[in-house]
Gaussian input, Z-matrix of N, CA and C with variables (Angstrom, degrees):
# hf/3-21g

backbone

0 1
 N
 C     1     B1
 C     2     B2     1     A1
 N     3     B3     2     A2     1     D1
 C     4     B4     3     A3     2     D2
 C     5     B5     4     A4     3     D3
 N     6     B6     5     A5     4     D4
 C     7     B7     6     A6     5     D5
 C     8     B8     7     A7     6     D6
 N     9     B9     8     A8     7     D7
 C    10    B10     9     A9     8     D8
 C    11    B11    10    A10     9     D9
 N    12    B12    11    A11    10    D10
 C    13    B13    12    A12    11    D11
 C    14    B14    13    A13    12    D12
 N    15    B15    14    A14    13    D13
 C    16    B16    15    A15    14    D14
 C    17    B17    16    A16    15    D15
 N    18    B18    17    A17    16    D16
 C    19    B19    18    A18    17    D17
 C    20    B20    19    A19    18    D18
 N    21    B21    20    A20    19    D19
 C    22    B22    21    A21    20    D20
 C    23    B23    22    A22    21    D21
 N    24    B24    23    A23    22    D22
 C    25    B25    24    A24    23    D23
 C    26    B26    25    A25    24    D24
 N    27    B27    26    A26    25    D25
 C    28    B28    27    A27    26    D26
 C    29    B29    28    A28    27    D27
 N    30    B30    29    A29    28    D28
 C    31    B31    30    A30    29    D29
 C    32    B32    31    A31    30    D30
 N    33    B33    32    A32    31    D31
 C    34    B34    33    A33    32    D32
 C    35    B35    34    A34    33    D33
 N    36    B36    35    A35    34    D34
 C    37    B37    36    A36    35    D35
 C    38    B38    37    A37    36    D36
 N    39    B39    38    A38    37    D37
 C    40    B40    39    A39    38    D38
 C    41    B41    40    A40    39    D39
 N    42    B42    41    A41    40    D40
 C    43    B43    42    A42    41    D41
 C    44    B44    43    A43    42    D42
 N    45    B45    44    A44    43    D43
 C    46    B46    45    A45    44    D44
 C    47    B47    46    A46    45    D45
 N    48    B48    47    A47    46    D46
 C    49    B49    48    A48    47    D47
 C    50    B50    49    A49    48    D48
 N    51    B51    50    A50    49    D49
 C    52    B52    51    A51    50    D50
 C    53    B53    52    A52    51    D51
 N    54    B54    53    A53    52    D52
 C    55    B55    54    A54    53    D53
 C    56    B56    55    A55    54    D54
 N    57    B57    56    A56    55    D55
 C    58    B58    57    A57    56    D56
 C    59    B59    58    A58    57    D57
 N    60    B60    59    A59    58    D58
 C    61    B61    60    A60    59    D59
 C    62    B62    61    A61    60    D60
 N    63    B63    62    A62    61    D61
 C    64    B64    63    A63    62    D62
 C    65    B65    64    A64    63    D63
 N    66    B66    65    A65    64    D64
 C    67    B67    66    A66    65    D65
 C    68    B68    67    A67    66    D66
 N    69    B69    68    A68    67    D67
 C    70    B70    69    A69    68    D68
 C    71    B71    70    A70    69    D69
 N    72    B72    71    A71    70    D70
 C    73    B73    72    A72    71    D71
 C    74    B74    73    A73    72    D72
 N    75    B75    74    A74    73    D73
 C    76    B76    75    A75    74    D74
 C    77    B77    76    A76    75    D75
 N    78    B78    77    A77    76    D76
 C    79    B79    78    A78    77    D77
 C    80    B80    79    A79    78    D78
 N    81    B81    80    A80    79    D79
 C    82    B82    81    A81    80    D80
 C    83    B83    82    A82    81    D81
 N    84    B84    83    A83    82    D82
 C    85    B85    84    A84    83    D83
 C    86    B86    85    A85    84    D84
 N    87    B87    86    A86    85    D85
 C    88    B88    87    A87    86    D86
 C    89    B89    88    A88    87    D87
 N    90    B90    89    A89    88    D88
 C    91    B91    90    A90    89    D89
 C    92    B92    91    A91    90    D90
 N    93    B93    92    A92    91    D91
 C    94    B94    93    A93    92    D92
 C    95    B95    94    A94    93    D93
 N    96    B96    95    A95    94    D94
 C    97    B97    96    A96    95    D95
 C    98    B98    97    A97    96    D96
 N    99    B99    98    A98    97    D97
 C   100   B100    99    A99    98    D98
 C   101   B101   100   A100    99    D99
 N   102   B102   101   A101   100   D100
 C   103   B103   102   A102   101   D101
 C   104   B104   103   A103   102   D102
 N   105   B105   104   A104   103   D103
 C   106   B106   105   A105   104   D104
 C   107   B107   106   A106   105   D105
 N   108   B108   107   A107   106   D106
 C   109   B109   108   A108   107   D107
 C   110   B110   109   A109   108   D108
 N   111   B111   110   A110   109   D109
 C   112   B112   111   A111   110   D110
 C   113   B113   112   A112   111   D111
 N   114   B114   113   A113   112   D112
 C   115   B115   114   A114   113   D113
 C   116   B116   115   A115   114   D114
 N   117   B117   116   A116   115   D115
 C   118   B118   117   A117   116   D116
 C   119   B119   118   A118   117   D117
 N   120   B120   119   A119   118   D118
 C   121   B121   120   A120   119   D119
 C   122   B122   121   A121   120   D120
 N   123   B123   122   A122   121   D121
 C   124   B124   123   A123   122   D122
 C   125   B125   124   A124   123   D123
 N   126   B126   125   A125   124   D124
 C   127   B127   126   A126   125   D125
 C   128   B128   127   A127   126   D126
 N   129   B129   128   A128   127   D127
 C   130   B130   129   A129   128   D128
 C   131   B131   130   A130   129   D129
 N   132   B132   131   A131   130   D130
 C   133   B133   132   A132   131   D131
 C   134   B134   133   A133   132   D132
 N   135   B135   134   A134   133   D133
 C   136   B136   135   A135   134   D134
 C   137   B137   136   A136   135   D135
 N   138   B138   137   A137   136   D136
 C   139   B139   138   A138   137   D137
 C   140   B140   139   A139   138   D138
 N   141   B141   140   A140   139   D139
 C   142   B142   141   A141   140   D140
 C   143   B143   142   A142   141   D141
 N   144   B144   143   A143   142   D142
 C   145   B145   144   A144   143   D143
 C   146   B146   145   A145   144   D144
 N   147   B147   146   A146   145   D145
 C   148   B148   147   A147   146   D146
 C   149   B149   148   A148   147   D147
 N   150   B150   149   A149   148   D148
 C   151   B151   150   A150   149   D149
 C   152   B152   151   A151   150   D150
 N   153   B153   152   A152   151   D151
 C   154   B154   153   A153   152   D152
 C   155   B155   154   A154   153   D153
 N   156   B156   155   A155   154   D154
 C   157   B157   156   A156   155   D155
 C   158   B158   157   A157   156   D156
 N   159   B159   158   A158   157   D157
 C   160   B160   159   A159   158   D158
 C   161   B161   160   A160   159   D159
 N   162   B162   161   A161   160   D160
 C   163   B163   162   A162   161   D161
 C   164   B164   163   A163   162   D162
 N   165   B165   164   A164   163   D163
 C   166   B166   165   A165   164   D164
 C   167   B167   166   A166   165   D165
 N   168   B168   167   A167   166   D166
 C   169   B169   168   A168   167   D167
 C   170   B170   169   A169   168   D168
 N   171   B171   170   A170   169   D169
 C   172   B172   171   A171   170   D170
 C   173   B173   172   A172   171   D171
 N   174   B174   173   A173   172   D172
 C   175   B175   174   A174   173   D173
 C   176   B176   175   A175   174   D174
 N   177   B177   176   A176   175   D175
 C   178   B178   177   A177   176   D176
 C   179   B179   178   A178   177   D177
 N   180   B180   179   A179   178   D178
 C   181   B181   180   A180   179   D179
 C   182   B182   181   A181   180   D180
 N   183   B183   182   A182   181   D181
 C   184   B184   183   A183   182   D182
 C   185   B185   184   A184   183   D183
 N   186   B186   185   A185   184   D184
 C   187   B187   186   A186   185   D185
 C   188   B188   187   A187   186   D186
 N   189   B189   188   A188   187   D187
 C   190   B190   189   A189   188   D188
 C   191   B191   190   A190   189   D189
 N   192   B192   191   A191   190   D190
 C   193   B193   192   A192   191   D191
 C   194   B194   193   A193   192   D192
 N   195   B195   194   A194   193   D193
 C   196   B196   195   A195   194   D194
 C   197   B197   196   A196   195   D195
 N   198   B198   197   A197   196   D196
 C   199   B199   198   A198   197   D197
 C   200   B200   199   A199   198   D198
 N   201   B201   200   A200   199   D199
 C   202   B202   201   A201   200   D200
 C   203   B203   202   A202   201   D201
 N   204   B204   203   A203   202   D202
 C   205   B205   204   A204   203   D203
 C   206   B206   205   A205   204   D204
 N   207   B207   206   A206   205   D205
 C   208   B208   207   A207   206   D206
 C   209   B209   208   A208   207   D207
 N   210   B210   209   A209   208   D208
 C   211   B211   210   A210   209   D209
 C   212   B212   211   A211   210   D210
 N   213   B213   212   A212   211   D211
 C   214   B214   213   A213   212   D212
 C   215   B215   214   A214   213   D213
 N   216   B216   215   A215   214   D214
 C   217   B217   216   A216   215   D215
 C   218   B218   217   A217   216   D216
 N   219   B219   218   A218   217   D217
 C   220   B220   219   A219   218   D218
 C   221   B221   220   A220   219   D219
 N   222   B222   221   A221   220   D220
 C   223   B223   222   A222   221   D221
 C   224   B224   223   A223   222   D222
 N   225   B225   224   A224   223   D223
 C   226   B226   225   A225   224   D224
 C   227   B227   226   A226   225   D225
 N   228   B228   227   A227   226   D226
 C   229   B229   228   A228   227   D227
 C   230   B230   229   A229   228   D228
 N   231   B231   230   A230   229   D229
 C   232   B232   231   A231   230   D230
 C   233   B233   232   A232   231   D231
 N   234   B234   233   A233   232   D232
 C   235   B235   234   A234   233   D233
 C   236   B236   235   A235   234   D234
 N   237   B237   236   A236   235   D235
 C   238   B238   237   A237   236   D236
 C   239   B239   238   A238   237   D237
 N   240   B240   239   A239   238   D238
 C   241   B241   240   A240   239   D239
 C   242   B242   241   A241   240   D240

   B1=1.4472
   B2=1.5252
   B3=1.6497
   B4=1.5040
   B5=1.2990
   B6=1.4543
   B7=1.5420
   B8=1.1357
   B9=1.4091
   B10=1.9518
   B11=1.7536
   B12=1.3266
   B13=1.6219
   B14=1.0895
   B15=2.0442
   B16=1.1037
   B17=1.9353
   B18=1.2664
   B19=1.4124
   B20=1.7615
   B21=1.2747
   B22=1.0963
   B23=1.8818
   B24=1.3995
   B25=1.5413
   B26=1.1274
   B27=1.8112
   B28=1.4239
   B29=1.8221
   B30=1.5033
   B31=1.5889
   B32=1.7867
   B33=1.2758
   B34=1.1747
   B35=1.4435
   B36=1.4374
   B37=1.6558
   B38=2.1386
   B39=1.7885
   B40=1.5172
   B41=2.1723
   B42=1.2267
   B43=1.7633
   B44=1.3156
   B45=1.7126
   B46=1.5845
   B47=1.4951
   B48=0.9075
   B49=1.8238
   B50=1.5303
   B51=1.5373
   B52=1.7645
   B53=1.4285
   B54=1.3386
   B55=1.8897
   B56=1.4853
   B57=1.7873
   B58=1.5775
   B59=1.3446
   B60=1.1003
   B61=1.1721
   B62=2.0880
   B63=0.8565
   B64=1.7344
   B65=0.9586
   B66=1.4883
   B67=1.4159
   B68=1.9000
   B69=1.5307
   B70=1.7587
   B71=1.0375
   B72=1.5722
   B73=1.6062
   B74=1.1963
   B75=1.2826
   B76=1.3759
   B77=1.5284
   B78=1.3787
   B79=1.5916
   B80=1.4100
   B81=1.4788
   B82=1.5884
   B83=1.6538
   B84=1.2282
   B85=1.9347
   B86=1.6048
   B87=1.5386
   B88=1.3519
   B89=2.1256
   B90=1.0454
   B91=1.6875
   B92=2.0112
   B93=0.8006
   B94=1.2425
   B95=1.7341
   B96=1.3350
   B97=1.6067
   B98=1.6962
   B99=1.3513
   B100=1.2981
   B101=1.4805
   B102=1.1502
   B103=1.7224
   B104=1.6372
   B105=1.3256
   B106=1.3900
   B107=1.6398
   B108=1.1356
   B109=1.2822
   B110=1.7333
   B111=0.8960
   B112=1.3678
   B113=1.6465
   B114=1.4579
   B115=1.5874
   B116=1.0404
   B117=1.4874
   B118=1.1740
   B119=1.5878
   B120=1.5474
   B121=1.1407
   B122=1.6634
   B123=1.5123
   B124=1.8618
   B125=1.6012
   B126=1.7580
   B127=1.5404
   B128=1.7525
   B129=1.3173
   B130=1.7434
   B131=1.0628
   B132=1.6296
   B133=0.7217
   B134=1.6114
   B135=1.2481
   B136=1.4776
   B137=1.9133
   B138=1.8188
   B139=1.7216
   B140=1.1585
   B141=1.0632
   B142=1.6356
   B143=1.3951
   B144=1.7194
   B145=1.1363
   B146=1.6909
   B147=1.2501
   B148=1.5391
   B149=1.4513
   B150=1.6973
   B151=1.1942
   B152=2.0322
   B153=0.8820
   B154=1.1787
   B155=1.6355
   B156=1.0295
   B157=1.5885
   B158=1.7553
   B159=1.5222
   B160=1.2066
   B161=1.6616
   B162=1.2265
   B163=1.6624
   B164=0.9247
   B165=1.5811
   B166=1.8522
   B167=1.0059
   B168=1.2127
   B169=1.7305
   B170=1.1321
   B171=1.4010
   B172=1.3607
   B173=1.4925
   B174=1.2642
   B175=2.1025
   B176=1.5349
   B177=1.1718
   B178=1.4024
   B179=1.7011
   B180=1.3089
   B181=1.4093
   B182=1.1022
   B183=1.3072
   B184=1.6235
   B185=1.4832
   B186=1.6566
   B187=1.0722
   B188=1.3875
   B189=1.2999
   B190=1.6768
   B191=1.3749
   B192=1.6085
   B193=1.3588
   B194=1.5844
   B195=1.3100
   B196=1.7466
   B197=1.2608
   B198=1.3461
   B199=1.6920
   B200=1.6096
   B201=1.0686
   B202=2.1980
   B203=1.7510
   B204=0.9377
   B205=1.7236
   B206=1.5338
   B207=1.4748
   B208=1.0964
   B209=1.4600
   B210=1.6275
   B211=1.3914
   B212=2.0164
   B213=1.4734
   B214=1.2727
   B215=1.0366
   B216=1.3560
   B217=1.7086
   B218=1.5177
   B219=1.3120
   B220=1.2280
   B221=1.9404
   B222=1.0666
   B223=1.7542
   B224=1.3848
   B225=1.5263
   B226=1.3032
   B227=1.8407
   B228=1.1964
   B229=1.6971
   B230=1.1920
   B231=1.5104
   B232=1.3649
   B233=1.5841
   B234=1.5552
   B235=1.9457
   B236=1.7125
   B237=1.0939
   B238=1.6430
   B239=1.2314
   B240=0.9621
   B241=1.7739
   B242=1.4639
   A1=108.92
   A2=101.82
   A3=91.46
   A4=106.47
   A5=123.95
   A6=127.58
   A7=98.76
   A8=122.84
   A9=148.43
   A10=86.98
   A11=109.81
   A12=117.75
   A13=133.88
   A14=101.20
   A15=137.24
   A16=100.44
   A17=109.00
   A18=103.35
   A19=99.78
   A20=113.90
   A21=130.71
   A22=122.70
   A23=94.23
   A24=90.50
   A25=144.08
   A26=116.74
   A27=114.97
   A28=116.46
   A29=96.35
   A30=101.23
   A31=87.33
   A32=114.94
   A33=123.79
   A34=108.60
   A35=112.41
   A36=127.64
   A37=89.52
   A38=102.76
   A39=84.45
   A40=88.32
   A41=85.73
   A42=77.82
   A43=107.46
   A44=116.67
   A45=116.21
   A46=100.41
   A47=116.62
   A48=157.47
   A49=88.75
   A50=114.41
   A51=115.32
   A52=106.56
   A53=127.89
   A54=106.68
   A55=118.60
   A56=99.63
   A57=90.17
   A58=142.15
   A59=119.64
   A60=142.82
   A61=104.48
   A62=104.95
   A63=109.31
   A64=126.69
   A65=109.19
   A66=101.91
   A67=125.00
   A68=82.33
   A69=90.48
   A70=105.75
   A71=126.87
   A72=133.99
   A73=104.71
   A74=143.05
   A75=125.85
   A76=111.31
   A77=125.41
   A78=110.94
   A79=136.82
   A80=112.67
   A81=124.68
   A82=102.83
   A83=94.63
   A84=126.31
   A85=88.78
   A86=108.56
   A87=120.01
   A88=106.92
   A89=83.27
   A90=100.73
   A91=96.92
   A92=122.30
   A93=126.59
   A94=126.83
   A95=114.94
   A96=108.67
   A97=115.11
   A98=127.78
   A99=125.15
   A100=105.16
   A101=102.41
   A102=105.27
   A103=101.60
   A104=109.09
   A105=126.87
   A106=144.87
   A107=130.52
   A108=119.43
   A109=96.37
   A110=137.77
   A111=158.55
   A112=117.54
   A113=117.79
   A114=142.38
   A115=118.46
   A116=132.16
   A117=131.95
   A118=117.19
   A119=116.35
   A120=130.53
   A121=110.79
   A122=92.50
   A123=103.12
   A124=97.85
   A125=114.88
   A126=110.74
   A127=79.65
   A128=95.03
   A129=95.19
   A130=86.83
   A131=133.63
   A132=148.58
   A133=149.80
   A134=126.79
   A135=126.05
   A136=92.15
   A137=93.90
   A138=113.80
   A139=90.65
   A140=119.25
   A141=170.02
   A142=136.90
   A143=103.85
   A144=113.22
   A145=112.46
   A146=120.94
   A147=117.18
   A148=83.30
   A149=115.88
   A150=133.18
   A151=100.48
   A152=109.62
   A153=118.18
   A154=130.16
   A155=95.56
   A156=108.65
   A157=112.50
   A158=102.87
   A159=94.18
   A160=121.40
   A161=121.96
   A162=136.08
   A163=103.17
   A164=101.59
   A165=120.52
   A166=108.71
   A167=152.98
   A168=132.20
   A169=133.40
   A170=124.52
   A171=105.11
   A172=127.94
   A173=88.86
   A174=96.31
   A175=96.02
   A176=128.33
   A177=120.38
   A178=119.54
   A179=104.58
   A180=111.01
   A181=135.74
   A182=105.34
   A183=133.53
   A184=119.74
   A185=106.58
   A186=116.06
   A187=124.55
   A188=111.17
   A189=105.79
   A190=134.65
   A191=104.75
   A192=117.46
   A193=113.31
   A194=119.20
   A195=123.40
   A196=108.38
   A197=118.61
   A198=110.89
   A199=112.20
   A200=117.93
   A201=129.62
   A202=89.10
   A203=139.66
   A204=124.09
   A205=110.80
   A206=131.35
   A207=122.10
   A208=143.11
   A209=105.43
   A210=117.01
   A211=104.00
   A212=108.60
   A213=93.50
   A214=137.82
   A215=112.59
   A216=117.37
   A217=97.91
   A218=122.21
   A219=127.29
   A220=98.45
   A221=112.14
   A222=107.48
   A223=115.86
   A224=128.67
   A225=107.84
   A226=106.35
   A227=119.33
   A228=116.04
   A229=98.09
   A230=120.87
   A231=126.11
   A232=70.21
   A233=95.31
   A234=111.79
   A235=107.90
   A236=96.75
   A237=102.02
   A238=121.50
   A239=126.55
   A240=113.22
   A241=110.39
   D1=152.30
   D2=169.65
   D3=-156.00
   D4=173.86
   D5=-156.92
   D6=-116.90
   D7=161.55
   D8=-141.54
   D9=-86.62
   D10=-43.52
   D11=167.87
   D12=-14.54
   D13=-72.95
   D14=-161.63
   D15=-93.44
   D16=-31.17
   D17=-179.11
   D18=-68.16
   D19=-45.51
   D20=172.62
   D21=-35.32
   D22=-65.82
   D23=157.09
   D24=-63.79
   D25=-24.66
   D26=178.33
   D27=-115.27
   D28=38.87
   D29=177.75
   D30=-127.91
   D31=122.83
   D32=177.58
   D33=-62.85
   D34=140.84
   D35=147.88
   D36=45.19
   D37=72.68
   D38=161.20
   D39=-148.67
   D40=153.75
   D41=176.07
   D42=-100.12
   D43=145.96
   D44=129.99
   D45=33.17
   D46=-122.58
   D47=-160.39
   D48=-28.07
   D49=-68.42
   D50=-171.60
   D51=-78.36
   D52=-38.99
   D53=164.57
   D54=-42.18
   D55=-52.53
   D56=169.63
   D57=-55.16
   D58=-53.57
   D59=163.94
   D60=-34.59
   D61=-68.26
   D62=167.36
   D63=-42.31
   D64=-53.54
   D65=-175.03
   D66=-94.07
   D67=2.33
   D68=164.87
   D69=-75.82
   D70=-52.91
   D71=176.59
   D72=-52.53
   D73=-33.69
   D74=177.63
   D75=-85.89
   D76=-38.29
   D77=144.48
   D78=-27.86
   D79=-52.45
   D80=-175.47
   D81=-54.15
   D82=-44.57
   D83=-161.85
   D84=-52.44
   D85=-67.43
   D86=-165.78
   D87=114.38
   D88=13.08
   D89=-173.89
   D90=-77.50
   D91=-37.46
   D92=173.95
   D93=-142.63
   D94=154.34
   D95=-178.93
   D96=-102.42
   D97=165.39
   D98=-170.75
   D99=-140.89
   D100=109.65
   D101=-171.76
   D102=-119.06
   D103=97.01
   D104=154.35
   D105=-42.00
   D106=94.21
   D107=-156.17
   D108=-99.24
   D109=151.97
   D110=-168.06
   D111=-109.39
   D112=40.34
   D113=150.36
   D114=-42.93
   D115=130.01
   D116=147.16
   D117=-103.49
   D118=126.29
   D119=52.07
   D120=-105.52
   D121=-31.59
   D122=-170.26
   D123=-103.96
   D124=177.49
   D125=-156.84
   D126=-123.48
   D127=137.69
   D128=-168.38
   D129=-89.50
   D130=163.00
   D131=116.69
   D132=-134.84
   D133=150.17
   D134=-146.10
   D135=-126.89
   D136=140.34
   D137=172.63
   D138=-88.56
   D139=-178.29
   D140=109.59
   D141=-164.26
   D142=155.66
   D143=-161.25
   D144=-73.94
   D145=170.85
   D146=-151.33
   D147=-134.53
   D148=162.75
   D149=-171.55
   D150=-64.12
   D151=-55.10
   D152=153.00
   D153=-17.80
   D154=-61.61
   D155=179.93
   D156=-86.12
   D157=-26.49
   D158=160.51
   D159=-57.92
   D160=-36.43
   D161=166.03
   D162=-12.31
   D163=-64.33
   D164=-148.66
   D165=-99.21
   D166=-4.10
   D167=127.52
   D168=-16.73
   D169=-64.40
   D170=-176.65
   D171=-74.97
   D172=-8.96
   D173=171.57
   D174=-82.14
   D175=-59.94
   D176=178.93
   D177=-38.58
   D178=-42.32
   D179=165.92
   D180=-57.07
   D181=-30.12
   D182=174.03
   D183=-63.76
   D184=-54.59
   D185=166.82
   D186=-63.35
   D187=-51.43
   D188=171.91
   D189=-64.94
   D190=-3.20
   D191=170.03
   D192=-96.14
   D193=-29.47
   D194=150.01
   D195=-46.88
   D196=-57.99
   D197=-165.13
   D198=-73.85
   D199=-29.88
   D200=169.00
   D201=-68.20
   D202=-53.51
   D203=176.16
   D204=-72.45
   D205=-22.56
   D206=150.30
   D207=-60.96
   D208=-28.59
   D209=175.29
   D210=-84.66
   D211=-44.74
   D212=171.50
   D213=-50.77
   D214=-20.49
   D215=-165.37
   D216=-96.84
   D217=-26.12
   D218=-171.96
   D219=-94.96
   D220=14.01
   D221=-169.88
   D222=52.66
   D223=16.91
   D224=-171.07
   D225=-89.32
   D226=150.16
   D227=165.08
   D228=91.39
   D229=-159.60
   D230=-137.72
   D231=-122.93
   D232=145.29
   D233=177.83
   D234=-95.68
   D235=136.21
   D236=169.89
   D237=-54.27
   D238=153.92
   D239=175.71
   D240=-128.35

């Protein structure tokens, strides 16, 4: 599991507004679960990924490994070494 925080810190350059927005859609989807804890002062809450979303990894992987052989061939981004 992990917190709105931590997604927050390791997804580059995204605000508030569009994490949210995502990860409700991936709730609706069924791509991930949202388990709410009931804290006062702030409302905790915790991700994780869903049997479902486990699915979609390795296509996601797939794709992002097409697009890193697309930028290499094209020189774009930082080169492997």
């Amino acid at each position: 599991m992990i917190r709105f925080g931590e997604l927050e810190k390791n997804v580059a350059r995204i605000t508030d507004k569009i994490l949210t927005g995502q990860l409700r859609q991936l709730e609706r989807e069924g791509f991930i679960h949202r388990k709410p804890y009931p804290v006062v002062p702030f409302k905790k809450v915790e991700y994780s990924i869903s049997d479902k979303g486990m699915t979609a990894i390795p296509i996601i992987e797939a794709i992002r490994n097409y697009v890193l052989e697309l930028m290499e061939a094209e020189g774009v981004g930082e080169k492997k070494e």
